[in-house]
N, C-alpha and C positions, 0 to 999 in steps of 0.2 A: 504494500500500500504506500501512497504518495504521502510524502509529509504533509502536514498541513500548510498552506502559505500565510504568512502572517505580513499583513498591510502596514508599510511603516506609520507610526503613532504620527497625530496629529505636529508635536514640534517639529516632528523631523520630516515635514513636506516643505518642499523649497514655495516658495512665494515667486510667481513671473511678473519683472520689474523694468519700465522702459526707459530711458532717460528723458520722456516728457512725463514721464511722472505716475502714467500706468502701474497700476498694482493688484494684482491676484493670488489669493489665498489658496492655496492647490488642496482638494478635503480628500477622504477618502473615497469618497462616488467617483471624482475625477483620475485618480490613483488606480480604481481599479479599472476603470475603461480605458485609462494611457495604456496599461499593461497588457491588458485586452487587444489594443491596436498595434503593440507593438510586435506581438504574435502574428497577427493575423492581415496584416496590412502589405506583407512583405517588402521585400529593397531593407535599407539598412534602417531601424531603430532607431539612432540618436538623429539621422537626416529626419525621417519623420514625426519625431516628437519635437523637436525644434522649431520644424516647420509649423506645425500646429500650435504650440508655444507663442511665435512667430505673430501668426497669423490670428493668435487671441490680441496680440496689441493693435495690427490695425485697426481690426473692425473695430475695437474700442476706441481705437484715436479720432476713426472716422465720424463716429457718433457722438463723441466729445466737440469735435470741430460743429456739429449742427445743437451742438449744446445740451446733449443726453447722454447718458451712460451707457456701455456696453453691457444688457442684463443677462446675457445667459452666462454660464459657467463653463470654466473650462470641457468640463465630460460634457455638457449639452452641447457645445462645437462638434469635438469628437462624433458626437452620435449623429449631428448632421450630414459634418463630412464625409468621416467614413463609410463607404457601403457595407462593409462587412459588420458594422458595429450599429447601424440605421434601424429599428424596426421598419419600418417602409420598405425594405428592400428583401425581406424576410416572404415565405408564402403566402403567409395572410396580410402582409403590408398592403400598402396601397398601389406600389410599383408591381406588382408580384401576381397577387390575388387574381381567379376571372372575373377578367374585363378591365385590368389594370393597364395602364399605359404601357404597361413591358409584357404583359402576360403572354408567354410564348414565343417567346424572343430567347436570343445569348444570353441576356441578360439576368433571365432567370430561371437558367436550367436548372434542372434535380440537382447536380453537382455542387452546382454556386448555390444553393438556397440552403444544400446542406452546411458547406461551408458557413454559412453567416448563422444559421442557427448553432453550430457548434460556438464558433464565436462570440454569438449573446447569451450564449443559455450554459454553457458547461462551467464547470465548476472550474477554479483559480487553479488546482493543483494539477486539471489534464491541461488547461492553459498553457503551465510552465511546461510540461514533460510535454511538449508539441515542441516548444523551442527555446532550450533553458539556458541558451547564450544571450537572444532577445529579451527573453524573461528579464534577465540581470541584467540587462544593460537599462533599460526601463526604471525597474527599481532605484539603480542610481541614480540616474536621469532626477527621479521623483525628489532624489535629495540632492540636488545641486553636484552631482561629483561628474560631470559628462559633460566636454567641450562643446560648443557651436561650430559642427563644419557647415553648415549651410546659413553665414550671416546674410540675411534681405529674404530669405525662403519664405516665402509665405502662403503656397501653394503646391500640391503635386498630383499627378494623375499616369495612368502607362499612357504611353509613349503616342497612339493615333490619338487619344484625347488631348495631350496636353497641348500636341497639336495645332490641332485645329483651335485652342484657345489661343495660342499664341494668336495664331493668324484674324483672330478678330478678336482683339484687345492687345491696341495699341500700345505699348511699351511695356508689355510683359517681355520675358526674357527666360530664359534655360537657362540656370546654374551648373547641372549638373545631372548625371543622370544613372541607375545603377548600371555597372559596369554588365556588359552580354554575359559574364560567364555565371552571374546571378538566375541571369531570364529562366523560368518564367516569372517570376515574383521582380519585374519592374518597376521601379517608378521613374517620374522624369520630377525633378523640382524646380520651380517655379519663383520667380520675385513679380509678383504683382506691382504696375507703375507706380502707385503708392509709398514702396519701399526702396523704391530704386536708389532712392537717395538718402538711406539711411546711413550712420555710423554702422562700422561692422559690431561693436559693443551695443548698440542700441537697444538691446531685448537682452535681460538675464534672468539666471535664477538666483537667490537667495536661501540662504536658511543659517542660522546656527554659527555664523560667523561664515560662511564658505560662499563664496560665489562662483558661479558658471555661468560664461559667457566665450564670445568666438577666440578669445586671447587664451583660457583657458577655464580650470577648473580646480580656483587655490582651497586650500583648507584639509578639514579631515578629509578621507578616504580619498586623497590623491594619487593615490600609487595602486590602489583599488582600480581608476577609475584608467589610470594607464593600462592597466592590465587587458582591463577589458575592452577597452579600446583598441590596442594593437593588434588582438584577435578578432575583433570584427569589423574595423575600417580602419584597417591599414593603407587599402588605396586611394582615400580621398585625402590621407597627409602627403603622400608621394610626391 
């Protein structure tokens, strides 16, 4: 039997922090859905939690510029974003379900439907044992020990989607993309115009004295956080 997974305690979730002054409290709902996505999202982990990281500050900055708050939470991004983490994109969602706008489509074959309900529905501990390097890296992630290789990411989709976004929204751009010998688990990432012109430090984490940001990841669990890192993106320091 699988050990149990145990959600790091509330102190020790990093807070995502921008230098206009954004600030978010990461709780444990949002803790378990990162981990969830970092399973199941495939491409690398720390590029797609960043990204979404990332991509909680604009939309908050954006909404601050019209003079309101960015209200959802981190894990309610997540669950937008991602498909595999979406109810909507599940059998009975509303993409899925007959008579759904995808119903019977690629989009929601047996396969991928079981995929996304393994991904909302299965317990934390077959979570980890699906991909227990992603697992970890997550979890750090969660407490600030894991660099930003994707500074400006704020965006990512495979490779014909991200596409054709490029091509109709103006000054999006490719960062970066997982390396072929990953595929099929691609992603391509994304800076939205918005971001283009951010500092590379613009978006961090916090907690506990330690920060993580594109420069690094000082404090406890630095040597942790190298570790895991040289085994699973290696090629994006090269």
């Amino acid at each position: 039997m699988a050990p149990m997974v145990t959600l790091p305690k509330a102190p020790e979730l990093a807070q995502i922090r921008s230098l206009d002054g954004d600030g978010y409290q990461l709780t444990r709902h949002d803790a378990e859905l990162a981990l969830r996505m970092a399973v199941f999202e495939g491409g690398d982990p720390a590029m797609t939690l960043w990204t979404l990281a990332q991509r909680w500050v604009l939309f908050s900055g954006r909404l601050r510029k019209r003079g309101s708050k960015y209200g959802k939470g981190f894990g309610d991004l997540i669950q937008e974003f991602s498909q595999p983490l979406n109810p909507a994109w599940l059998a009975s969602g509303t993409f899925c379900r007959p008579g759904g706008k995808y119903a019977g489509t690629a989009y929601c074959t047996p396969e991928k439907l079981a995929r996304r309900s393994e991904a909302q529905n299965s317990p934390l501990e077959a979570v980890q044992a699906k991909d227990p390097a992603a697992f970890e890296t997550a979890l750090a992630w969660l407490r600030a020990e894991v660099p930003n290789p994707v500074p400006r990411g704020t965006n990512f989709s495979v490779p014909h989607v991200a596409e054709f976004y490029m091509r109709r929204t103006p000054g999006a751009r490719e960062l970066v993309r997982t390396p072929a010998d990953a595929c099929p688990a691609c992603n391509v990432i994304l800076s939205e115009p918005d971001a283009a012109n951010w500092p590379r430090n613009f978006v961090r984490l916090e907690v506990a004295g330690k920060i993580a940001d594109a420069a690094a990841a000082s404090g406890a669990g630095e040597s942790f956080t190298r570790g895991v890192l040289n085994a699973l993106t290696r090629w994006w320091a090269g």
